[in-house]
N, C-alpha and C positions, 0 to 999 in steps of 0.2 A: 772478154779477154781477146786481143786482137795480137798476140803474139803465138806462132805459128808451134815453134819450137821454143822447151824453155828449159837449160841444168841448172840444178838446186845441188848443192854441196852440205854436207851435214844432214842427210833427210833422214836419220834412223829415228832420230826424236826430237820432240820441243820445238822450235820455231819451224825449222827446216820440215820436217814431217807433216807440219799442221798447213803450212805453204802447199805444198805436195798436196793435199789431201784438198785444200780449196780452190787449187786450180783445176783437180781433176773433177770435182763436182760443181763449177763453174757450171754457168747456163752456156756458154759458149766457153767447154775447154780448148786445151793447145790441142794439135794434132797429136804432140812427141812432148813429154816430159821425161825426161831424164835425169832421175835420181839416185845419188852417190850418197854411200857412207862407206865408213871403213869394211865392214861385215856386213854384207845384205844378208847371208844366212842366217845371223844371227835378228837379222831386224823386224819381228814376228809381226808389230801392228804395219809396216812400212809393204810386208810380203803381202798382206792379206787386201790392203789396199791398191797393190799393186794387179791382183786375182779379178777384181770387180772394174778394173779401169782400163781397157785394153792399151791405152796411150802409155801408159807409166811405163817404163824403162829402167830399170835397176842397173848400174854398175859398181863394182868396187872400187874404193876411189879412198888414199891416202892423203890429205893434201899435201903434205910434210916431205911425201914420197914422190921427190922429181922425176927418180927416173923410171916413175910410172905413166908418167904423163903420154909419153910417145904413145903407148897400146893405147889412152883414153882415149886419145884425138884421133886416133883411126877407129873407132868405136865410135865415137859420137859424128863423123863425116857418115859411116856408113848407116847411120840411124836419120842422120837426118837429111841426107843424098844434096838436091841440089836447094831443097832450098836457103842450107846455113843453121846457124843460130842465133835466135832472135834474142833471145835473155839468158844472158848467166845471172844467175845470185849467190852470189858468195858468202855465205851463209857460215858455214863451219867453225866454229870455236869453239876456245876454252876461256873461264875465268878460274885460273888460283885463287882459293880461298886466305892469301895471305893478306896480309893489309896495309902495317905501319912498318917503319924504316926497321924495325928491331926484329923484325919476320920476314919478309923479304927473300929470298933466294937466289943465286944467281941461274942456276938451272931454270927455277918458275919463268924467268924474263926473258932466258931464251928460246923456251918451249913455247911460250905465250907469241914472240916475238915472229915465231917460227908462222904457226896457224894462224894467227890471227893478221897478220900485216904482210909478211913473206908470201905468203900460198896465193893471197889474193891476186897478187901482182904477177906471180909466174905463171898462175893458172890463167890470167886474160888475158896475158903473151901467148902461152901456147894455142888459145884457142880463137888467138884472135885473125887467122886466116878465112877463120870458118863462121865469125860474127860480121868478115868483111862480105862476104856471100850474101848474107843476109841484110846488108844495109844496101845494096845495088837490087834487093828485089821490087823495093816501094819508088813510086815515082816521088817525085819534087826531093825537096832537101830539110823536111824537120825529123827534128830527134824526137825520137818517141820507140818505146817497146815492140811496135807493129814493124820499124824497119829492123834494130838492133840496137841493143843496150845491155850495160853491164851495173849491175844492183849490188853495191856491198853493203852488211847488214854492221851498220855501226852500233854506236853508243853513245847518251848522254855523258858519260863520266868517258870520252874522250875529248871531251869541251874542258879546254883550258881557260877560258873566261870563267865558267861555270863550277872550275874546280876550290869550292871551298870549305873543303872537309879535310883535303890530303889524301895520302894512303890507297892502299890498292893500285899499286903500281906496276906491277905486269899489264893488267887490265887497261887502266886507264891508258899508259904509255901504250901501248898496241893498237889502240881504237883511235889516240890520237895522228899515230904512224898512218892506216888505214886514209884514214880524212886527210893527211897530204896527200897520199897515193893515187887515192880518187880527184882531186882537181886534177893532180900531174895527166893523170890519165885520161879525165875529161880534156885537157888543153891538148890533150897528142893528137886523141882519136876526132875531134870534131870535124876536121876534113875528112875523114871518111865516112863522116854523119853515123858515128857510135855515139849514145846519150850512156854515158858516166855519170851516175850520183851515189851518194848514200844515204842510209836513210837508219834513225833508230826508232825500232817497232814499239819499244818504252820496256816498262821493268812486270815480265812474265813470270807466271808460276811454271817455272821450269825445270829440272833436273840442273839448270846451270841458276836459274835467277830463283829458285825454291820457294817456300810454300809460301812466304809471306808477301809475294809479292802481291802490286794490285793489280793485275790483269789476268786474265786466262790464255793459253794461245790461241782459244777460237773466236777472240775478242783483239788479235790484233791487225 
């Protein structure tokens, strides 16, 4: 791992957590990881992992909640001082269990629409003062995680080529939103040598992607 400082969004469980956990047990972890869920208190395997890793960092973190952002970025400056931050991943989500047009909700769309494509976008605004620190500490000019990059954790069923089933439409519309977001955001930041991608991890056994899925999270 050649990225110095790293915030994970959603670390109480499931992908997010399991990220968190293989970075810190990385043969080379970060210095600073910085892990956000709504409730740390309540986040009992996230606290205990956090106990054996001196690096890990817990903060409270709403994504939803703009105008918590202010207190996070003065938290996360003074955790990670001068050298910046190297990787966000934007990880945080939800999938409504709804599916076809006759289930549907107008609430599920906005809530979805809120976490999943909204937060990403405002959270790399606000913290992109502090990901610009971090791209002026590596000499030359390639994009890679070692200078500064921002990782949002997509989805296949935000592929519109790909979509030929229908349905699950919070989901899929939010993960598609996402994947404009990330070019837009890769075409902005590249003069300041920030690497923007996304990337989907595939279909977990998760609290969100459940038991049937085919993978494990310590398999992605």
């Amino acid at each position: 791992m050649v990225a110095r400082t790293v915030l994970v969004t959603g670390s109480s469980r499931g992908l997010g957590l399991e990220m968190v956990r293989q970075l810190a047990q990385h043969i080379t972890p970060p210095d600073v990881i910085i892990a956000t869920c709504r409730n740390p208190e309540a986040a009992q395997e996230l606290q205990q992992l956090s106990k054996s890793h001196r690096e890990i960092n817990l903060l409270k973190l709403d994504v939803v909640d703009e105008g918590s952002y202010t207190a996070l970025v003065k938290w996360v400056r003074e955790i990670v001082g001068n050298h910046g931050l190297n990787l966000l991943i934007n990880n945080a989500g939800i999938a409504p269990k709804s599916t076809r047009i006759t289930q549907v909700k107008w609430q599920q769309m906005v809530d979805t629409f809120l976490v999943n494509s909204v937060a990403p976008v405002m959270l790399s605004k606000a913290l992109l003062p502090i990901l610009k620190i971090a791209a002026t500490q590596a000499e030359g000019s390639g994009l890679s995680v070692k200078r500064a990059a921002i990782i949002n954790i997509s989805s296949v069923l935000g592929s519109i080529e790909k979509n030929d089933k229908g349905g699950i439409y919070p989901y899929r519309a939010s993960k598609a939103a996402l994947n404009a977001i990330t070019k837009s955001l890769s075409t902005d930041l590249r003069n300041s040598n920030i690497l923007v991608s996304s990337i989907c991890p595939g279909w977990a056994q998760t609290d969100m992607g459940g038991k049937n899925a085919s993978l494990t999270p310590e398999h992605i």
